[in-house]
C-alpha positions as CSV (number, residue, x, y, z in Angstrom):
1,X,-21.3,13.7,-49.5
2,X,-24.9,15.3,-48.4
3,X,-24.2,18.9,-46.5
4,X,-25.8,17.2,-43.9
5,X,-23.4,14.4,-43.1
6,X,-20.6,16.8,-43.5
7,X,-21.8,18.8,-41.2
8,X,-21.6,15.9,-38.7
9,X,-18.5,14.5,-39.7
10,X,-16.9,18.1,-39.5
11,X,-18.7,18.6,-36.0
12,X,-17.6,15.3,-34.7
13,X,-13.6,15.6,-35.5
14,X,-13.9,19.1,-33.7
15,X,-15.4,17.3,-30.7
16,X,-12.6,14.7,-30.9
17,X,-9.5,17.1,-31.3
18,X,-11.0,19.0,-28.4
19,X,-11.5,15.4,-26.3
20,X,-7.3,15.1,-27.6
21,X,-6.3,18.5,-26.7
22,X,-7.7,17.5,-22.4
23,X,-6.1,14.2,-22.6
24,X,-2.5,15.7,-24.1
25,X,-1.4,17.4,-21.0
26,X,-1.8,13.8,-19.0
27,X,-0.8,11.6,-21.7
28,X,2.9,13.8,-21.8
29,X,2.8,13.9,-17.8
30,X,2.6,10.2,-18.1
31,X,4.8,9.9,-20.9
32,X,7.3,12.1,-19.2
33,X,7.2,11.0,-15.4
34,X,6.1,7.4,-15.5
35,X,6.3,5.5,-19.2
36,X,9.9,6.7,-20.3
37,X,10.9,6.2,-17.2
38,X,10.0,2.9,-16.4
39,X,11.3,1.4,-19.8
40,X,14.5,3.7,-19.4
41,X,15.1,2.1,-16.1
42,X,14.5,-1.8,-17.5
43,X,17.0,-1.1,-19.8
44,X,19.5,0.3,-17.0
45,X,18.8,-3.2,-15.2
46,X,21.2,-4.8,-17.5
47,X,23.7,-2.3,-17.1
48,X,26.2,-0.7,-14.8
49,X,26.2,2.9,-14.1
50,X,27.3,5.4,-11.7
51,X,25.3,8.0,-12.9
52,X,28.7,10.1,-14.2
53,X,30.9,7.4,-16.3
54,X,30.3,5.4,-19.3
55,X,26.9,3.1,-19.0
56,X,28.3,-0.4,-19.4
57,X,26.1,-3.2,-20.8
58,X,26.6,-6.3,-18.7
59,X,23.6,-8.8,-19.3
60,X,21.9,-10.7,-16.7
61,X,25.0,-10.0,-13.9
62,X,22.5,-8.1,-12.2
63,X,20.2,-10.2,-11.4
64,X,22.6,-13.2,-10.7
65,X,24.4,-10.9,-8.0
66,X,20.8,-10.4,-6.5
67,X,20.3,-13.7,-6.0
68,X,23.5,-14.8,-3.9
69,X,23.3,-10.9,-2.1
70,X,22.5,-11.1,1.1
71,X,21.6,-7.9,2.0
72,X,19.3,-8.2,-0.9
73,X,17.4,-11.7,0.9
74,X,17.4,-9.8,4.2
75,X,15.1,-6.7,2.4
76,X,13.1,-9.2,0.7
77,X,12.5,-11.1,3.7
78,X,11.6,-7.9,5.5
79,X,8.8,-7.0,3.0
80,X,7.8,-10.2,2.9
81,X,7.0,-10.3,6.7
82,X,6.0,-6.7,6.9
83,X,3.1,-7.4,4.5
84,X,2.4,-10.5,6.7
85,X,1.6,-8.4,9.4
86,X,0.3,-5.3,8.4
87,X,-2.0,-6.0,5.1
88,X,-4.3,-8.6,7.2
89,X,-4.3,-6.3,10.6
90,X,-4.9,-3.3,8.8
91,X,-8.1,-4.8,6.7
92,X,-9.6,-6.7,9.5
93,X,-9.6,-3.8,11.6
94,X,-10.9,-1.3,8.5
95,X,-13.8,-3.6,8.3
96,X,-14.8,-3.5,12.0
97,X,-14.6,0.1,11.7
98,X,-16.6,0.3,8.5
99,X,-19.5,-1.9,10.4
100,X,-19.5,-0.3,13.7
101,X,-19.3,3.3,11.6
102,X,-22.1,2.5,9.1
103,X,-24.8,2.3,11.4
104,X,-26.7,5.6,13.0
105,X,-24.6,6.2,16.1
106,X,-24.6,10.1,17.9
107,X,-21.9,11.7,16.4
108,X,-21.1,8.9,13.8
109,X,-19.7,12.0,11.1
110,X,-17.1,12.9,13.8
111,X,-15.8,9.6,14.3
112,X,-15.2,8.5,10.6
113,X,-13.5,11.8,10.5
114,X,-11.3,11.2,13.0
115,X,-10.5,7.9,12.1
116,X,-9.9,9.1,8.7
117,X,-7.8,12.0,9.1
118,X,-4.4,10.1,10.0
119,X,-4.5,8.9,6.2
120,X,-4.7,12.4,5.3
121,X,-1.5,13.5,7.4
122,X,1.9,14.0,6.0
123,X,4.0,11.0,7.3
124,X,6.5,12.6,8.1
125,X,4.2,14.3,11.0
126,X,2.6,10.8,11.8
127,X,6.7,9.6,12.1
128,X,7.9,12.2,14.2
129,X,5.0,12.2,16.0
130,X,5.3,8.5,17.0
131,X,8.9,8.8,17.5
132,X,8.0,10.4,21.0
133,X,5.1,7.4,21.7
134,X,7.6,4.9,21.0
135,X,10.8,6.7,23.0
136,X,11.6,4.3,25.7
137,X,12.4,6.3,28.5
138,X,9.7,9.3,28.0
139,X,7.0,7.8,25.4
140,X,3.8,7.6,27.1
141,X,3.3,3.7,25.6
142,X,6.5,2.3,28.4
143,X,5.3,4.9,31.1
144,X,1.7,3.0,30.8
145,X,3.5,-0.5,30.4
146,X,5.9,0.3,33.9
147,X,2.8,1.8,35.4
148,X,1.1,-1.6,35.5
149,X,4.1,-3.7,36.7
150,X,6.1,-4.3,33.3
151,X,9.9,-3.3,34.5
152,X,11.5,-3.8,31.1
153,X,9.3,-2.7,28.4
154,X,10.2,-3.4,24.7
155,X,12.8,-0.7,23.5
156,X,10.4,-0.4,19.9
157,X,11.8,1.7,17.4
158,X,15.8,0.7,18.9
159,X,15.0,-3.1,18.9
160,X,16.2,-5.4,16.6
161,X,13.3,-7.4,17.7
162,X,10.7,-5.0,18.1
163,X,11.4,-2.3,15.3
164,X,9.2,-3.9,12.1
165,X,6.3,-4.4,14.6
166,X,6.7,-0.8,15.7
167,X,6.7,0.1,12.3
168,X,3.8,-1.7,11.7
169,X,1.8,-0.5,14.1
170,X,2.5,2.9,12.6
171,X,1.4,2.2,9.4
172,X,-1.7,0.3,10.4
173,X,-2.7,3.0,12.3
174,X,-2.2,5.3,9.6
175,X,-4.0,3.6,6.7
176,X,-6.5,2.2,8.8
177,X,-8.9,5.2,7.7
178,X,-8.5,4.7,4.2
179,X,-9.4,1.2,4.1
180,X,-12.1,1.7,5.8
181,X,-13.9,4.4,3.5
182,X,-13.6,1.9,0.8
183,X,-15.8,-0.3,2.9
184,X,-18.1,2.0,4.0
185,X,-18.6,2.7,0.5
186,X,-19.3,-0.9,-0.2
187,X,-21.8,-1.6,3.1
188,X,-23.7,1.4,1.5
189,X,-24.4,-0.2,-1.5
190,X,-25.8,-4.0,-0.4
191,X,-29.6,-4.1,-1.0
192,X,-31.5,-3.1,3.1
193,X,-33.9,-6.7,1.7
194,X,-31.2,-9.2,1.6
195,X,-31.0,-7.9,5.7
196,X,-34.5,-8.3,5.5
197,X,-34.6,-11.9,4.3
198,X,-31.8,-13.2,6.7
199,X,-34.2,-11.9,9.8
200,X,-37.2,-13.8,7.9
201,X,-34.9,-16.9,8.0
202,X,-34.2,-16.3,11.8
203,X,-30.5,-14.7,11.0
204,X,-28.9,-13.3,14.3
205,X,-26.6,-10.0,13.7
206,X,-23.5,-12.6,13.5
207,X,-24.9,-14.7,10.9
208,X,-25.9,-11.5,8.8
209,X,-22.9,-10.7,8.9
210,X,-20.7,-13.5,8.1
211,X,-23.8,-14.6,5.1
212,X,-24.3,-11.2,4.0
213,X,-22.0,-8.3,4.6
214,X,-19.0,-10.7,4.0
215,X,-20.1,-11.9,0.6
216,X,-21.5,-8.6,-0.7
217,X,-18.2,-7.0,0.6
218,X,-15.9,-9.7,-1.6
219,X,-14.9,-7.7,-4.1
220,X,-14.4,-4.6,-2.1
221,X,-12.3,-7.1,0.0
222,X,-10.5,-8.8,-3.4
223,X,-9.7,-4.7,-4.6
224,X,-8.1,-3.8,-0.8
225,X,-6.1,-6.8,-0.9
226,X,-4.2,-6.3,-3.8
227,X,-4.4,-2.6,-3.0
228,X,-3.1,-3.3,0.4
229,X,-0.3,-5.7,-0.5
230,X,1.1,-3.2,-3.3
231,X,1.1,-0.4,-0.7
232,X,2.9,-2.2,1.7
233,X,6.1,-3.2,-0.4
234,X,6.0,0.2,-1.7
235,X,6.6,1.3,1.8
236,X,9.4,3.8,2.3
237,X,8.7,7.1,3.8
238,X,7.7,5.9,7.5
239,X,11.0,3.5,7.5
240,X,13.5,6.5,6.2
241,X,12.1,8.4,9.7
242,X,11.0,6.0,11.8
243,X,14.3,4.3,11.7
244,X,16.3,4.8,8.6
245,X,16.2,0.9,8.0
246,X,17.9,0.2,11.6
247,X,18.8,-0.5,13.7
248,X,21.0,-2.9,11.7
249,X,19.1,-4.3,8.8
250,X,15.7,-5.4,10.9
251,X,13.6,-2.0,9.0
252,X,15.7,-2.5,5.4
253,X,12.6,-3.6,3.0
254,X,13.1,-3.6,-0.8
255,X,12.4,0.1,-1.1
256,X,14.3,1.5,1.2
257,X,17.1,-1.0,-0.1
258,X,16.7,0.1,-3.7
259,X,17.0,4.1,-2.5
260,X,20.1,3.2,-1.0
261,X,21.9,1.1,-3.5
262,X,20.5,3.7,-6.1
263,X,21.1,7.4,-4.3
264,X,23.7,6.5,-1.8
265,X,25.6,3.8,-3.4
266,X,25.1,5.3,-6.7
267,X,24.5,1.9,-8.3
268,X,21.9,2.6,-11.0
269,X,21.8,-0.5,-12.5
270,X,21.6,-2.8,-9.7
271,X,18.8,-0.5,-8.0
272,X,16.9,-1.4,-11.3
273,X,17.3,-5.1,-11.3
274,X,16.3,-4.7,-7.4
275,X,12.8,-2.4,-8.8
276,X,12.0,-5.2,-11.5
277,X,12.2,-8.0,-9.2
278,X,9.8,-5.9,-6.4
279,X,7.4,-5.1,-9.7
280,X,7.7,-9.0,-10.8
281,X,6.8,-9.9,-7.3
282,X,3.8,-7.8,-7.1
283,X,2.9,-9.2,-10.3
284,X,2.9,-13.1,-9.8
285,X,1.0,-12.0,-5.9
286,X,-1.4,-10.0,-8.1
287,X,-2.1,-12.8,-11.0
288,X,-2.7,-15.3,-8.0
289,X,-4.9,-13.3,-6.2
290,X,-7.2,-12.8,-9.4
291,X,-6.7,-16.4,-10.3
292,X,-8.3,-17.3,-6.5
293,X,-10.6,-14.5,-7.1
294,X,-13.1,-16.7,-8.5
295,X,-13.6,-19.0,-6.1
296,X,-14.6,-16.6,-3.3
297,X,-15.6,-13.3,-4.6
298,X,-19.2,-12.5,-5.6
299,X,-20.3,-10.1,-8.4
């Protein structure tokens, strides 16, 4: 082999060992935390464990006792509708934000900021913080409501009725900010002459909108949807102080559900039948979502 090529060859396996050497310390946090883990808890679905005895192997029982659980239909169904109410809400309103923010208003740094900065705040501050707006004797929200005439104001975070919508509301408000970045970033990047040739063609600011922004925004839109959704069943932290899944199941979604079974119950194998059905969930929502992806998002 010419010196010459040797040289190279010798200069690029130095450049690849040190390009291995960066990547080791997250390949072996992932390795560690995440991969092992996740295989190491499919396995445990088919078992039954305590977390101190002898791990027993018992097939699919699992997963047959999930379906006829009915605790385990009433978390589902919670996720279910919680992601029915927040993922839509939450993006509509990141989007309005993300229009009315992008354009050159006084103080428009200051306002993305503040909009932004609930995102950025430990939840456990957001959920203590709302537990005094949604009190129903001293939160400011039923002194406003008995102000104008309402005598019996919902009861929120201690209704049956009312607690997932409270809950909601929380979480909408809190990653409201985040969506909305993502869409800033997007409205950034369409081209000022497509605006240009709508007003040539007589386009009003509504039909700009709804014939530009929304089509250039697609796959912004297509990558917060599936974002969104997966965020919302993973939900887990504003439910355990909000309401610790009360009162009576009406909070209990899937994670909360699979915390208990698993760290209070100390059922490890069933909590991990209950984790792969949530992950085989997201899945089949995700593979439709980028099936339908082609009909309405633009690249």
């Amino acid at each position: 082999m010419p010196k010459k090529s040797r040289i190279k060859s010798a200069h690029t396996k130095r450049n690849r060992i040190v390009a291995y050497a960066f990547l080791l310390p997250n390949i072996l946090g992932f390795s560690v935390f995440i991969f092992f883990p996740v295989i190491a808890s499919f396995l445990m679905s088919f078992t039954s464990w305590n977390g101190f005895g002898q791990i027993e192997f018992i097939g699919l029982k699992n997963y047959i006792d999930l379906m006829k659980d009915p605790s385990f239909r009433i978390s589902f169904l919670n996720s279910i509708l919680f992601t029915l109410i927040s993922v839509p809400i939450t993006l509509f309103l990141s989007i309005l934000l993300a229009v009315a923010l992008n354009r050159g208003i006084r103080f428009v740094k200051f306002f993305r900021t503040a909009v932004f900065l609930p995102y950025v705040t430990a939840t456990v501050a957001v959920a203590a913080v709302w537990q005094l707006i949604f009190n129903p004797s001293m939160g400011p929200i039923n002194n406003v409501l008995q102000a104008i005439g309402i005598d019996n104001p919902p009861q929120w975070l201690s209704s049956p009725e009312w607690a997932l919508v409270s809950v909601s509301i929380v979480y909408i408000w809190h990653s409201v900010g985040y969506y909305m970045i993502l869409y800033l970033a997007g409205l950034q990047s369409i081209p000022d002459y497509l605006y240009e040739a709508a007003e040539l063609d007589g386009a009003g600011p509504v039909a700009k909108f709804f014939n530009v922004t929304l089509p250039m925004l697609s796959p912004v839109i297509f990558f917060t949807t599936i974002i969104g959704i997966i965020n919302s069943f993973k939900v887990f932290d504003l439910i355990y102080v909000l309401t610790g899944g009360g009162p009576g199941r009406s909070t209990h979604v899937l994670v909360y559900d699979i915390y208990n079974v698993a760290f209070k119950q100390f059922e490890y194998g069933y909590a991990s039948a209950m984790a792969y059905v949530l992950f085989l969930l997201i899945i089949i929502i995700a593979y439709i979502q980028f099936k339908g992806q082609k009909k309405w998002v633009n690249y």
